[in-house]
RONUSE-295982 format. One record per residue: residue in one letter; x, y negated, z of N, C-alpha, C in turn. Coordinates in steps of 0.05 Angstrom, whole numbers, padded with zeros to 5 digits, always signed. Atoms other than C-alpha are relative to their C-alpha. Last residue first. Layout:
# RONUSE-295982
AXYZXYZXYZ...
END
This chain:
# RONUSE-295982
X-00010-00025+00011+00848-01269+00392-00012+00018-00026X-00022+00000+00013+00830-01338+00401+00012+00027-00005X+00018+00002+00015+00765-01326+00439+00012-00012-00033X+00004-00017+00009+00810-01292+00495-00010-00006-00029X-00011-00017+00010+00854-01354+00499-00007+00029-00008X-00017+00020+00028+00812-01413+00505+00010+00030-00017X+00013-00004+00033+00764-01358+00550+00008-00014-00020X+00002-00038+00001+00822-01345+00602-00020-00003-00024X-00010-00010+00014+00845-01428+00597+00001+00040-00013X+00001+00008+00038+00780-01445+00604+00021+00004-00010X+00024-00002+00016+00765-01407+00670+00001-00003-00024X-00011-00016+00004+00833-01428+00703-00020+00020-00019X-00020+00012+00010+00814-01502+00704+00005+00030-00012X+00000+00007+00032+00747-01481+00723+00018-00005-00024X+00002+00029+00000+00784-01441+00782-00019-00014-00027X-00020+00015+00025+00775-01373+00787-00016-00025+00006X-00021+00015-00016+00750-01350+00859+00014-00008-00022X-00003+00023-00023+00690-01327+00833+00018-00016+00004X-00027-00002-00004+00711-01266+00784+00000-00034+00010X+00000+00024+00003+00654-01219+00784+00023-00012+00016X-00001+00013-00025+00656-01152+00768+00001-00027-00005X-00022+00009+00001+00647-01120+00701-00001-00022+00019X-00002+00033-00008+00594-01067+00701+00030-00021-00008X-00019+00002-00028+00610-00994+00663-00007-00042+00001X+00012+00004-00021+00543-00983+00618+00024-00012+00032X+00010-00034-00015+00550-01000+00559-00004-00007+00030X-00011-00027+00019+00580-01062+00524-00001+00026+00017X+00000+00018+00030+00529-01121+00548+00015+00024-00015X+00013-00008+00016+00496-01079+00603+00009-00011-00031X+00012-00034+00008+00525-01110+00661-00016+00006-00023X+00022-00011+00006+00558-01175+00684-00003+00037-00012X+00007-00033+00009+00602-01214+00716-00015+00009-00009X+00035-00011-00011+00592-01281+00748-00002+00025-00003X+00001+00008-00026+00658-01320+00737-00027+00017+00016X-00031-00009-00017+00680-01276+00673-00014-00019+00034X-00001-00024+00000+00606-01287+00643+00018+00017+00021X+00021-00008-00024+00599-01356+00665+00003+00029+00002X+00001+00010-00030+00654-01370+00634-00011+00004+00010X-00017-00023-00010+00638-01330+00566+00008-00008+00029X+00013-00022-00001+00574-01370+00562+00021+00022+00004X+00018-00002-00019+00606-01436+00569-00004+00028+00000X-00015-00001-00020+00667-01416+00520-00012+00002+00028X-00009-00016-00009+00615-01403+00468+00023+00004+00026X+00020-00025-00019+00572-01447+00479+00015+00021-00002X+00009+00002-00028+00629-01499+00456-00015+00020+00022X+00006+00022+00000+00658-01472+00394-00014-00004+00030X-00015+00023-00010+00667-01408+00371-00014-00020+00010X-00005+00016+00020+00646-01329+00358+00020-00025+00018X+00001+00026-00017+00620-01288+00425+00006-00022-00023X+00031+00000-00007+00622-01221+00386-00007-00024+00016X+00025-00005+00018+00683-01228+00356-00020-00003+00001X+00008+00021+00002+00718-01253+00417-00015-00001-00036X+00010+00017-00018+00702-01197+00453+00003-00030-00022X+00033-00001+00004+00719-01156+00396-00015-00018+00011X+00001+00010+00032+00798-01178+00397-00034-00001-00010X+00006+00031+00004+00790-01180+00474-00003-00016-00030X-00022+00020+00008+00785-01106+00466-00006-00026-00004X-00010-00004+00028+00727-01073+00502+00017-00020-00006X+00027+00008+00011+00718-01046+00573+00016-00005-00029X+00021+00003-00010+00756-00989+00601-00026-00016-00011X-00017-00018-00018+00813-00987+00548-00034+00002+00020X+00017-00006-00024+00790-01008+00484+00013+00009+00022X+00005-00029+00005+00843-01037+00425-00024+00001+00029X+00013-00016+00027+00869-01100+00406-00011+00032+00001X+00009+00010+00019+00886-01146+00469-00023+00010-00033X-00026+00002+00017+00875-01092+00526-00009-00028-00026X+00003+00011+00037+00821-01096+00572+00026-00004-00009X+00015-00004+00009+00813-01054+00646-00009-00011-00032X+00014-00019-00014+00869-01058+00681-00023+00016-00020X-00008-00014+00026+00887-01123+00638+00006+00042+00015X+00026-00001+00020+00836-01158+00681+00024+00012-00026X+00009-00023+00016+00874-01152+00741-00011+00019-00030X+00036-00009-00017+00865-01215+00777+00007+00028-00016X+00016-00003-00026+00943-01225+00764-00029+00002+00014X-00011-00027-00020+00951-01193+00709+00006-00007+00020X+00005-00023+00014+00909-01238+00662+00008+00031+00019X+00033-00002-00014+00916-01299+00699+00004+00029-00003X-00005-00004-00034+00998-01287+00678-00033+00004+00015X-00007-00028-00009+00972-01276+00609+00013+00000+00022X+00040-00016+00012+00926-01344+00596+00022+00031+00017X-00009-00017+00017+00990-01387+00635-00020+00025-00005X-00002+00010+00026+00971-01451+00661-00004+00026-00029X+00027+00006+00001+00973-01425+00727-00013-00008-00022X+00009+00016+00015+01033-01396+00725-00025-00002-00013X-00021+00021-00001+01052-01369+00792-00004-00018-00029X-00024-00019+00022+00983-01349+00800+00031-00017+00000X+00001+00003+00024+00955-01386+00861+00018+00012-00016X-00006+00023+00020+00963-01356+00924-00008-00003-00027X-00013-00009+00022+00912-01309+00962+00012-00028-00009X+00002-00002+00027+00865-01342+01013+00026+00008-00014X-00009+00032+00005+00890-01332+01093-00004+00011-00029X+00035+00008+00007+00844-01270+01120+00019-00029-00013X+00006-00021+00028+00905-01232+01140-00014-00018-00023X-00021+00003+00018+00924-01286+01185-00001+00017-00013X-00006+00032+00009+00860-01304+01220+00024+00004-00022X+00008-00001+00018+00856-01220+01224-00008-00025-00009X-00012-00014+00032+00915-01217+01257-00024-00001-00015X-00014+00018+00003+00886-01277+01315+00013+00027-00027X-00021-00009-00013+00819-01243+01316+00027-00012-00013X-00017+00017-00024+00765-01284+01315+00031+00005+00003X-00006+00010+00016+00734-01240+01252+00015-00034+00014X+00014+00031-00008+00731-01189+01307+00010-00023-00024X-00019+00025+00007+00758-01119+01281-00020-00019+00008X+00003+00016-00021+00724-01057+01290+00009-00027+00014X-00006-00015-00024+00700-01025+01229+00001-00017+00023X+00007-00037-00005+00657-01038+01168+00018+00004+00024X+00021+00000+00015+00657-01118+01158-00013+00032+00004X+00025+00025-00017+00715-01139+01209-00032+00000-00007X-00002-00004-00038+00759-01084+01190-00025-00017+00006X+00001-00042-00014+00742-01077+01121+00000-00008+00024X+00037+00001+00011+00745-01158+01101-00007+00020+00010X+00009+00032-00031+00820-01169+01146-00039+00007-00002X-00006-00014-00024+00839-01105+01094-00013-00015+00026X+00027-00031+00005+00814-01135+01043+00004+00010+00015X+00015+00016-00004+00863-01203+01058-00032+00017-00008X+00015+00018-00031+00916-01169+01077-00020-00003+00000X+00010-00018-00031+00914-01120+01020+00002-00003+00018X+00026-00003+00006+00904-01184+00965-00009+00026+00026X+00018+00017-00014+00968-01210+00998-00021+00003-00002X-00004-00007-00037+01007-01148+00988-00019-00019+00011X-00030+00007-00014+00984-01152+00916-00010-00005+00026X+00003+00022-00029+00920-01117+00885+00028-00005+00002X-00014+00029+00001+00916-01083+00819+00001-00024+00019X+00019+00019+00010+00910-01012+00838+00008-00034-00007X-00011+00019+00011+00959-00960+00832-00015-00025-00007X+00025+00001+00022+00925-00903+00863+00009-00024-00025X+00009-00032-00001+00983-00883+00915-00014-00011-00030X-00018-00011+00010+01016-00955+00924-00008+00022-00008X-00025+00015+00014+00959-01005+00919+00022+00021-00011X+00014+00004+00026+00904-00963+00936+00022-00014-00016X-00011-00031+00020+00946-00932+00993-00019-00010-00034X-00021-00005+00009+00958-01011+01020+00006+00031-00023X-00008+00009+00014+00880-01017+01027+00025+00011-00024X+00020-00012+00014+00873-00953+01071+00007-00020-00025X-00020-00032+00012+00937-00974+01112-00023+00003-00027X-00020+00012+00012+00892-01045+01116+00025+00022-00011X+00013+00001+00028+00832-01006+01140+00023-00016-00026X+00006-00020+00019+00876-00972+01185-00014-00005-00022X-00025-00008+00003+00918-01033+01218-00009+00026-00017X-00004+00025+00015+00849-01070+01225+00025+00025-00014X-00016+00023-00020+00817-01018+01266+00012-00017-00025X-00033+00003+00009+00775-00960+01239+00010-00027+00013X-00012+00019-00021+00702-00965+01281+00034+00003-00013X+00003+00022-00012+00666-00911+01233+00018-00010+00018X+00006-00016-00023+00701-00851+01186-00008-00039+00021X-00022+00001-00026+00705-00878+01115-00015+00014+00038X-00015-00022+00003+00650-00853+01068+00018+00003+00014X+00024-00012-00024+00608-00918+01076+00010+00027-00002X+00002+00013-00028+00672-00954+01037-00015+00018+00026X-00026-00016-00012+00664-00903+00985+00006-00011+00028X+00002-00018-00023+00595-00929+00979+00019+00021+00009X+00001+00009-00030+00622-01002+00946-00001+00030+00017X+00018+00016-00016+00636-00955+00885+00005-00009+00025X+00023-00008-00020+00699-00944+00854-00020-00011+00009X+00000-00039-00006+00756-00961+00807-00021+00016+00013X-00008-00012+00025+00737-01037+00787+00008+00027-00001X+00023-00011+00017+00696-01041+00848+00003+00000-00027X+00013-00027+00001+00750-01055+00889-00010+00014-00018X-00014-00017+00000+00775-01113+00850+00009+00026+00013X-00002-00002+00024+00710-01152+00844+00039+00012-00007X+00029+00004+00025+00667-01150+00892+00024+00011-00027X-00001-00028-00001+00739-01129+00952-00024+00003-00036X-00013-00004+00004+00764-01208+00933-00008+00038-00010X+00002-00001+00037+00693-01231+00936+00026+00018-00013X+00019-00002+00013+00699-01206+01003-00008+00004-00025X-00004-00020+00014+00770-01214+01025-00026+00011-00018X-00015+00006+00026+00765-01288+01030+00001+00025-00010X-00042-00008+00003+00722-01274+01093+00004-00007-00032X-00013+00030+00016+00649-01309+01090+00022+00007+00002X-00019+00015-00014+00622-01239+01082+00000-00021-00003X-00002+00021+00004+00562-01197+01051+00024-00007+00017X+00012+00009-00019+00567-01114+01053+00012-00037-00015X-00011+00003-00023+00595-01088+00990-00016-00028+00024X-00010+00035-00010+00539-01071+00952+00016-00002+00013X-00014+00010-00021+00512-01002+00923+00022-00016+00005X+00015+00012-00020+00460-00991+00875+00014-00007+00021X-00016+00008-00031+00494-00962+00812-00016-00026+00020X-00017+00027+00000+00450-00937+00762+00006-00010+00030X+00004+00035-00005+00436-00874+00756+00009-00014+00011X-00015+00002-00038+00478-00825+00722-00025-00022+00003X+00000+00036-00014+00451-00802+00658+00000+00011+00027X-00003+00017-00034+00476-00733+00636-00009-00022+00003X-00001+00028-00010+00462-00705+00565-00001+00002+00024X+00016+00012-00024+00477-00626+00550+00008-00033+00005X-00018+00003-00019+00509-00611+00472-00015-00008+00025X-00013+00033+00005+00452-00588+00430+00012-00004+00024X+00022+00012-00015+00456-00511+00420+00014-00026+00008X+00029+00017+00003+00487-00476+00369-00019-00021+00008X-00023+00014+00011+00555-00452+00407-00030-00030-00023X-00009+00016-00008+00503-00418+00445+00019-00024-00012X+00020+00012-00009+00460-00383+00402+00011-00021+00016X+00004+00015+00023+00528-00361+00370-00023-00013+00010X-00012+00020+00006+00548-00334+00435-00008-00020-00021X+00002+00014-00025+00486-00301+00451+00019-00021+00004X+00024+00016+00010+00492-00265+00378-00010-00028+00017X-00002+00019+00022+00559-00243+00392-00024-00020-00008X-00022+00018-00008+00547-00212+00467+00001-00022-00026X+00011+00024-00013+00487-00176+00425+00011-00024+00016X+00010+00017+00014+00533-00154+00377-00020-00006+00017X-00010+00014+00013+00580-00126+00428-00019-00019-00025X-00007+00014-00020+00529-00090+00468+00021-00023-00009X+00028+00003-00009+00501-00051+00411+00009-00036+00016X+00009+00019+00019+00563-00032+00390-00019-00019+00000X-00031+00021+00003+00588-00006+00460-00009-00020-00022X+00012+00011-00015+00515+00039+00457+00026-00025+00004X+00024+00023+00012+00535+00056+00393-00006-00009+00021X-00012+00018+00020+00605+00085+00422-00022-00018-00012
END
């Protein structure tokens, strides 16, 4: 029975030493991997709506020489399985980029000419919250609150008004960047128009 006692307050004491102790830090390091270069349309497309859920080296994780019809299945399950923010035409046109960039696809090839055809314009082009969910970008930012990155209500706190500020958020959204609110990147978003550029920072920098 003392030897029982014994054994119980040292169990206690080992907990409390533990419960004590400063929580364990992690750093990750920093992300190093690229989707391969292209002139396909899917390219920038994979930069910057891939790489809002995952790294490029998931890609290098696939099994080599996939075919057009698998990297484009592979797309399609991001869409319906994972729920990503692509449309059917964004997983043609990543799908056309995969095959031809990581597996075995010819960028000659007459399905991947027609995969590979640019994405339409939003249906309202004009319109700050149609942009908004069609590239995705409410995925990752809500108006008043944090979700991945930070609320457009802060964003445009911290950016203020007037001319430099719209420049400098434009470049931001067309170029992407890193390190401004921690550590998750924020892809780059190319294929906006300037037209479509000023109405996304008119309207974040208004919130």
């Amino acid at each position: 029975m003392k030897r029982l006692t014994t054994m119980l307050c040292a169990a206690q004491v080992c907990w409390a030493a533990m419960a004590g102790a400063a929580p364990l830090s992690i750093t990750l390091p920093p992300e190093t991997a690229v989707f391969k270069s292209s002139g396909l349309p899917g390219y920038p497309l994979a930069q910057q709506k891939c790489s809002t859920c995952h790294s490029a080296d998931y890609i290098n994780f696939q099994p080599p020489g996939m075919t057009l019809a698998q990297w484009t299945a592979e797309a399609s399950k991001m869409q319906q399985v994972y729920g990503a923010p692509i449309s059917d035409q964004d997983v043609n046109t990543i799908g056309a980029y995969l095959a031809v960039t990581y597996g075995s696809a010819q960028a000659s090839d007459a399905e991947v000419q027609a995969g590979s055809n640019p994405p339409p314009a939003p249906a309202a082009k004009g319109d700050a919250m149609a942009l908004l969910q069609n590239h995705g970008c409410l995925s990752c930012h809500a108006i008043d609150h944090k979700v991945v990155g930070p609320a457009y209500h802060d964003v445009a706190a911290r950016y203020g008004s007037g001319p430099q500020a719209l420049t400098r958020m434009a470049a931001s959204i067309e170029h992407g960047s890193s390190g401004k609110w921690g550590e998750m990147p924020m892809p780059p978003f190319a294929q906006l128009s300037a037209q479509e550029l000023q109405t996304l920072t008119t309207f974040i920098l208004h919130q």
